[in-house]
ChimeraX commands (.cxc) that place a marker at each C-alpha (Angstrom):
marker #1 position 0.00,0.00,0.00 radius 0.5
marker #1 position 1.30,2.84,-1.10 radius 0.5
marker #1 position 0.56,5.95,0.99 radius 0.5
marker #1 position -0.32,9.26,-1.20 radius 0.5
marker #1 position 3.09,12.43,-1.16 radius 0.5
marker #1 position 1.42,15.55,0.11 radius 0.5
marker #1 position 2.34,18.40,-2.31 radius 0.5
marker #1 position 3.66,21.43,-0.41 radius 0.5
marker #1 position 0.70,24.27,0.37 radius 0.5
marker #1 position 0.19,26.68,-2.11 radius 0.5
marker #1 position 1.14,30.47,-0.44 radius 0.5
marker #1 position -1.76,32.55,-1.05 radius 0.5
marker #1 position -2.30,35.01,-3.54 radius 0.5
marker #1 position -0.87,38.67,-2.69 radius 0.5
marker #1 position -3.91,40.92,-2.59 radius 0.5
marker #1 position -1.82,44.05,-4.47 radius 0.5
marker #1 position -0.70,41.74,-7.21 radius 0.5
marker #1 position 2.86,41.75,-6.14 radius 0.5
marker #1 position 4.94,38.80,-5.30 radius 0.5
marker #1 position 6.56,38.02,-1.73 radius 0.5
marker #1 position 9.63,37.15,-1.51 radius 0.5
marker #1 position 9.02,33.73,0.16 radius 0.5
marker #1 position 6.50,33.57,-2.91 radius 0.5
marker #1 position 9.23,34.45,-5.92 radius 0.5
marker #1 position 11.62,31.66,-4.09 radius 0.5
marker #1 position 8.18,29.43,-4.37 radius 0.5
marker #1 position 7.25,30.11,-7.92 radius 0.5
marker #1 position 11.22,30.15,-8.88 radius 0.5
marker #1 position 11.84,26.17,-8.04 radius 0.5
marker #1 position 8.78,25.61,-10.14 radius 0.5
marker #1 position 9.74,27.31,-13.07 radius 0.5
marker #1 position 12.30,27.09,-15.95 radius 0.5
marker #1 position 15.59,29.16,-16.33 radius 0.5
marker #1 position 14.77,31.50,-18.73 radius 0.5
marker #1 position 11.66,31.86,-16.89 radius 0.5
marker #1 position 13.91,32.34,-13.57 radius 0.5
marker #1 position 16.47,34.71,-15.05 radius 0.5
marker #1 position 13.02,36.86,-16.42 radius 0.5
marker #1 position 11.95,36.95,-12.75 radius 0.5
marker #1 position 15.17,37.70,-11.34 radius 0.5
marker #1 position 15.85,40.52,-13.62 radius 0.5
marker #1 position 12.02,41.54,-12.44 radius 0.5
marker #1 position 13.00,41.81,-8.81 radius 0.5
marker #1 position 16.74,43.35,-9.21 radius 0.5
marker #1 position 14.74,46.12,-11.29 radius 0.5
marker #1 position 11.94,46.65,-8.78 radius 0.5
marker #1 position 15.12,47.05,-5.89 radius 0.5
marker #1 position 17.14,49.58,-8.35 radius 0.5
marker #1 position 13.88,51.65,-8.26 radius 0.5
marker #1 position 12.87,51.26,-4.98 radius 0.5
marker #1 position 16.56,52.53,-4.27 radius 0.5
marker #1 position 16.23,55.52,-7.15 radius 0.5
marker #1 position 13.31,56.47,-4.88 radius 0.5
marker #1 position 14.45,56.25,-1.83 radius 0.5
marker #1 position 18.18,57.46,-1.97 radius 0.5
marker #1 position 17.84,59.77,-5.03 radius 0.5
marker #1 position 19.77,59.92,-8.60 radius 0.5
marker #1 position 22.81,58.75,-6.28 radius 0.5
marker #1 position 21.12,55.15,-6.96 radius 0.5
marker #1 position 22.16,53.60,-3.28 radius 0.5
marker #1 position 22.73,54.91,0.14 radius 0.5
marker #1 position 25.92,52.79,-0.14 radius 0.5
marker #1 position 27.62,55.02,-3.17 radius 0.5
marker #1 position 26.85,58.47,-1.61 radius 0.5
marker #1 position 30.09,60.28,-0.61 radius 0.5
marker #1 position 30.55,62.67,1.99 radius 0.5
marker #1 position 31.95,66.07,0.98 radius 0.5
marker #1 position 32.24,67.54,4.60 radius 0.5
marker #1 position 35.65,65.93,5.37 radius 0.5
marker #1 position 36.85,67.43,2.28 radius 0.5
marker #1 position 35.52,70.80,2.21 radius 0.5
marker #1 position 37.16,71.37,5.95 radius 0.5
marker #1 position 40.64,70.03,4.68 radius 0.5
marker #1 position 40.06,72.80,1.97 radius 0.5
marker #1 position 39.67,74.82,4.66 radius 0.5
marker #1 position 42.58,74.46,6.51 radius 0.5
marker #1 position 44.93,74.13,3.38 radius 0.5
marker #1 position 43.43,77.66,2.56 radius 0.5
marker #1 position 43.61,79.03,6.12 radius 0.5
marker #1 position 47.49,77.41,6.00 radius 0.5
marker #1 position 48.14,79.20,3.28 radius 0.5
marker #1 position 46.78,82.68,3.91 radius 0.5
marker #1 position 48.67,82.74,7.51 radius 0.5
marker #1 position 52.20,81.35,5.64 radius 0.5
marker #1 position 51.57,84.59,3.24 radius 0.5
marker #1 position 50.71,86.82,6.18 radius 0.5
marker #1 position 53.82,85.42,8.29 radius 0.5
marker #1 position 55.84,86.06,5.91 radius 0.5
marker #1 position 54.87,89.60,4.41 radius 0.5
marker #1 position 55.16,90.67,8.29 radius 0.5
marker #1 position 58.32,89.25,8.52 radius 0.5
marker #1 position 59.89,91.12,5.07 radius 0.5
marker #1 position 58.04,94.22,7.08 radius 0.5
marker #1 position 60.45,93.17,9.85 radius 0.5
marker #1 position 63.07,93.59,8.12 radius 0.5
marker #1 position 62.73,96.29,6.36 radius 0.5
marker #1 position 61.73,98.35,9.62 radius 0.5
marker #1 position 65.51,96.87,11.21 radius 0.5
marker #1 position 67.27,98.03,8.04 radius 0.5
marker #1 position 65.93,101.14,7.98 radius 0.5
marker #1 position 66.49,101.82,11.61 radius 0.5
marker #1 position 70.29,100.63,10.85 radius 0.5
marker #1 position 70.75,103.02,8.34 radius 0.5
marker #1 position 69.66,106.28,10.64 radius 0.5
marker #1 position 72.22,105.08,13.50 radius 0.5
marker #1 position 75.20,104.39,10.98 radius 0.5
marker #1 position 75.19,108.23,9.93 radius 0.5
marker #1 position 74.93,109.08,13.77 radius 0.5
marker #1 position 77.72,106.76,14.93 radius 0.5
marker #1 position 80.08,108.70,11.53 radius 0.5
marker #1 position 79.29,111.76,13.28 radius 0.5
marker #1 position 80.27,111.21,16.73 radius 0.5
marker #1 position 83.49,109.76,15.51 radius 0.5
marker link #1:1,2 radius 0.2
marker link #1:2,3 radius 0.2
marker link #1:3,4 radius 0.2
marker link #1:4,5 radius 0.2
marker link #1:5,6 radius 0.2
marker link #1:6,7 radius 0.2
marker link #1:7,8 radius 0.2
marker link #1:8,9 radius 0.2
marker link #1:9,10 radius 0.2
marker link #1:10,11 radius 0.2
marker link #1:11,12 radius 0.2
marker link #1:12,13 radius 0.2
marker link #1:13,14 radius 0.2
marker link #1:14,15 radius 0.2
marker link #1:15,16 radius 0.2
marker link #1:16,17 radius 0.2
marker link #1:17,18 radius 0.2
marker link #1:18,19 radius 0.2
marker link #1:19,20 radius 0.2
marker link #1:20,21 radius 0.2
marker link #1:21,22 radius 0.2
marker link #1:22,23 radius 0.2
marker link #1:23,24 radius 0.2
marker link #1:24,25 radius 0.2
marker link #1:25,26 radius 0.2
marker link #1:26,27 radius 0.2
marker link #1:27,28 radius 0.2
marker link #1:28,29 radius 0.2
marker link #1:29,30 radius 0.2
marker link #1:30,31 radius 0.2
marker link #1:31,32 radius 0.2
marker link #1:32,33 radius 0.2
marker link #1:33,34 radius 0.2
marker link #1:34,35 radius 0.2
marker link #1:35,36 radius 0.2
marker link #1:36,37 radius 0.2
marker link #1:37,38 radius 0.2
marker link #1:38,39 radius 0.2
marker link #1:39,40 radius 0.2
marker link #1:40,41 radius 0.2
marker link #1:41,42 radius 0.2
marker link #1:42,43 radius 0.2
marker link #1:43,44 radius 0.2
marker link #1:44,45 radius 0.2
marker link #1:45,46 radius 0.2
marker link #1:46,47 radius 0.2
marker link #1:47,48 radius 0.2
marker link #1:48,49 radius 0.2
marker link #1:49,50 radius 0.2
marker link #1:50,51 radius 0.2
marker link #1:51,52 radius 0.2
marker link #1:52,53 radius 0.2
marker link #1:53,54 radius 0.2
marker link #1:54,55 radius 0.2
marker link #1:55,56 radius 0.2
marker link #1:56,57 radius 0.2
marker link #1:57,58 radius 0.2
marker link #1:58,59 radius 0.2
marker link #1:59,60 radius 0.2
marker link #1:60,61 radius 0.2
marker link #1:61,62 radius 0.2
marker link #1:62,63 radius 0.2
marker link #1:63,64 radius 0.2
marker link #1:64,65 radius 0.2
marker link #1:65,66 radius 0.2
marker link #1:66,67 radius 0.2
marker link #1:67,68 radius 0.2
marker link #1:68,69 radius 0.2
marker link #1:69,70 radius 0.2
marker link #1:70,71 radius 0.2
marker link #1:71,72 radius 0.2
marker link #1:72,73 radius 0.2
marker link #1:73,74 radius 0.2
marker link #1:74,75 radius 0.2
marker link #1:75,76 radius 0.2
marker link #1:76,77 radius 0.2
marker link #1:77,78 radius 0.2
marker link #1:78,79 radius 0.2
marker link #1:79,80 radius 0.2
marker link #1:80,81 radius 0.2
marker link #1:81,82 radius 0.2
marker link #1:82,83 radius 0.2
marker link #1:83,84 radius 0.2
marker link #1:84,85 radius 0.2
marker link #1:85,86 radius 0.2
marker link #1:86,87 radius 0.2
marker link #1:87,88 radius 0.2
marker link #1:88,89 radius 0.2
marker link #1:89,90 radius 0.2
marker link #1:90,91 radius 0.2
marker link #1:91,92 radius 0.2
marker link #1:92,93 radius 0.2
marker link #1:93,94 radius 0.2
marker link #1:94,95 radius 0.2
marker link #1:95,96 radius 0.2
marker link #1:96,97 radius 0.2
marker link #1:97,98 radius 0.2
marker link #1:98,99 radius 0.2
marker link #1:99,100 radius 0.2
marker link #1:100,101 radius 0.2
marker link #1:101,102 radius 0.2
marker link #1:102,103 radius 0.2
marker link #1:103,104 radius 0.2
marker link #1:104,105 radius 0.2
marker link #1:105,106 radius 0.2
marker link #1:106,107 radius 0.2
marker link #1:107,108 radius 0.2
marker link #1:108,109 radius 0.2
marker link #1:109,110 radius 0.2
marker link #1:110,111 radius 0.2
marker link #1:111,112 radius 0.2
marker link #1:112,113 radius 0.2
view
């Protein structure tokens, strides 16, 4: 006696029309390959849009770059740069003040000779 295979339960039908995802797994290992590349490709483009809306043109949350760290190191190379031009302007100013006050005691120290 040979004792009847029970089939596995059928999921039920979405009410939207969509597919679960335990039900595209379901309908997958009952279908051919090109019939199971066709779905495939069906869900990865359902995720890229669902991603498009969600995250933007940038097309995932995962690609997005941040810009902050290198906006401040723009920063700081400018900020670097502007005091290195002001350090050093003061410092030809500097020298300029010291050579001029040489020059007005070397007459003086002539004279007294």
């Amino acid at each position: 006696m040979t004792l009847p295979t029970a089939s596995p339960p059928e999921p039920p039908a979405p009410q939207d029309g969509r597919l679960e995802t335990g039900d595209v797994s379901l309908t997958m290992r009952r279908t051919g390959n090109s019939e199971r590349y066709i779905l495939q490709a069906a869900a990865l483009r359902r995720r890229q849009l669902r991603a498009a809306v969600l995250y933007g043109s940038s097309r995932s949350w995962r690609q997005r770059q941040a810009l902050w760290p290198a906006a401040l190191a723009g920063i700081i190379l400018v900020a670097v740069i502007v005091a290195a031009v002001a350090v050093t302007g003061a410092f030809k100013r500097q020298q300029q003040i010291t050579q001029e006050e040489q020059q007005r005691q070397q007459p003086a120290v002539v004279e007294s000779s």
